[in-house]
C-alpha positions in Angstrom: 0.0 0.0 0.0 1.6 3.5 -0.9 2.1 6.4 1.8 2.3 10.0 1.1 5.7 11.5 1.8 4.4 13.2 4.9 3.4 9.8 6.2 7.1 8.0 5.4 9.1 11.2 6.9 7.1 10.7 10.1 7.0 7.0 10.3 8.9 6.0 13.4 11.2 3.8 11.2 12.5 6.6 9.0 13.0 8.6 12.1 15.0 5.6 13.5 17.0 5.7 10.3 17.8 9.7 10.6 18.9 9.4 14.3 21.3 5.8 12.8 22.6 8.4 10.3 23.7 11.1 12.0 25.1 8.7 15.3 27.7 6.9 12.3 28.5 10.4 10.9 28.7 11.8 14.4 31.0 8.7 15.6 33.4 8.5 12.0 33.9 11.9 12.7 35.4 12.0 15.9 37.2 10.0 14.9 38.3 11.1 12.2 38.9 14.4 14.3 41.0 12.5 17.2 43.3 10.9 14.3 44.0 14.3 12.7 44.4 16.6 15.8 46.2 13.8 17.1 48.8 13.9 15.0 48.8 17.9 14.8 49.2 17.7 18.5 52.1 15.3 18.4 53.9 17.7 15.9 53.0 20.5 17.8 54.5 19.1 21.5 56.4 16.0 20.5 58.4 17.0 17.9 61.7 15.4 19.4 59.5 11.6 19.2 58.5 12.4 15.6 62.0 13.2 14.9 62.9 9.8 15.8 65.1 7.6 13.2 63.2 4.7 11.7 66.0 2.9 9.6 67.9 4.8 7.1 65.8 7.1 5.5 62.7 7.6 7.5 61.2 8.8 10.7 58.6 8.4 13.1 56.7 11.9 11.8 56.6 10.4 8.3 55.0 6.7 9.2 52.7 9.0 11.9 51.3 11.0 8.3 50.7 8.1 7.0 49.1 6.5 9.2 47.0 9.8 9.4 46.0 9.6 5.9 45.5 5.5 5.7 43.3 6.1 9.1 41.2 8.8 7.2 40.5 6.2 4.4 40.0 3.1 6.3 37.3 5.6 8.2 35.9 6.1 4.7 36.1 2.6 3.5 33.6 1.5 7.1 31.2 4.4 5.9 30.9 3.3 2.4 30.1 -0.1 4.0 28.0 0.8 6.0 26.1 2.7 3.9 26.0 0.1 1.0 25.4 -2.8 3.0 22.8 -0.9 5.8 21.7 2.3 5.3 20.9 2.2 1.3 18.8 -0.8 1.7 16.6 1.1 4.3 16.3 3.9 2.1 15.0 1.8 -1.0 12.7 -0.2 1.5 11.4 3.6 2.6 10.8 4.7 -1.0 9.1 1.2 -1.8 6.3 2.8 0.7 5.9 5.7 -1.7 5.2 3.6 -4.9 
């Protein structure tokens, strides 16, 4: 049976799917947010540990960065997940109600 759109965007279950949304979004991103001021923080007062030899031609600052950026796309790779494997199915189920 179809629903007006007023009827889906008040349904309890599309509410329950906002408030899902935003508490992924909210939780990636602080995150995402300790990993980067994390390691602005560690330049900013550690810079003697960051200058650290690792082997011959590296340091710890470097394999830090990159860990900063690999962290920020592991972060996106768990989002796209999510959102592939959860959060779009609920959203065609949703507009199924509107047909």
């Amino acid at each position: 049976m179809a629903k007006s759109a007023h009827e889906v965007v008040n349904s309890e279950r599309f509410k329950k799917l906002v408030s899902k949304k935003w508490a992924v979004s909210f939780t990636l991103t602080f995150f995402l947010f300790v990993i980067y001021f994390g390691f602005i923080f560690t330049v900013a007062y550690g810079k003697e540990f960051l200058a650290k030899k690792v082997g011959v031609y590296t340091n710890v600052g470097i394999i830090f960065g990159i860990l900063t950026i690999v962290g920020a796309w592991v972060l996106t790779v768990i989002y796209i997940v999510w959102a592939n494997t959860s959060y779009d199915k609920e959203v065609e189920e949703l507009k199924k109600q509107l047909r």
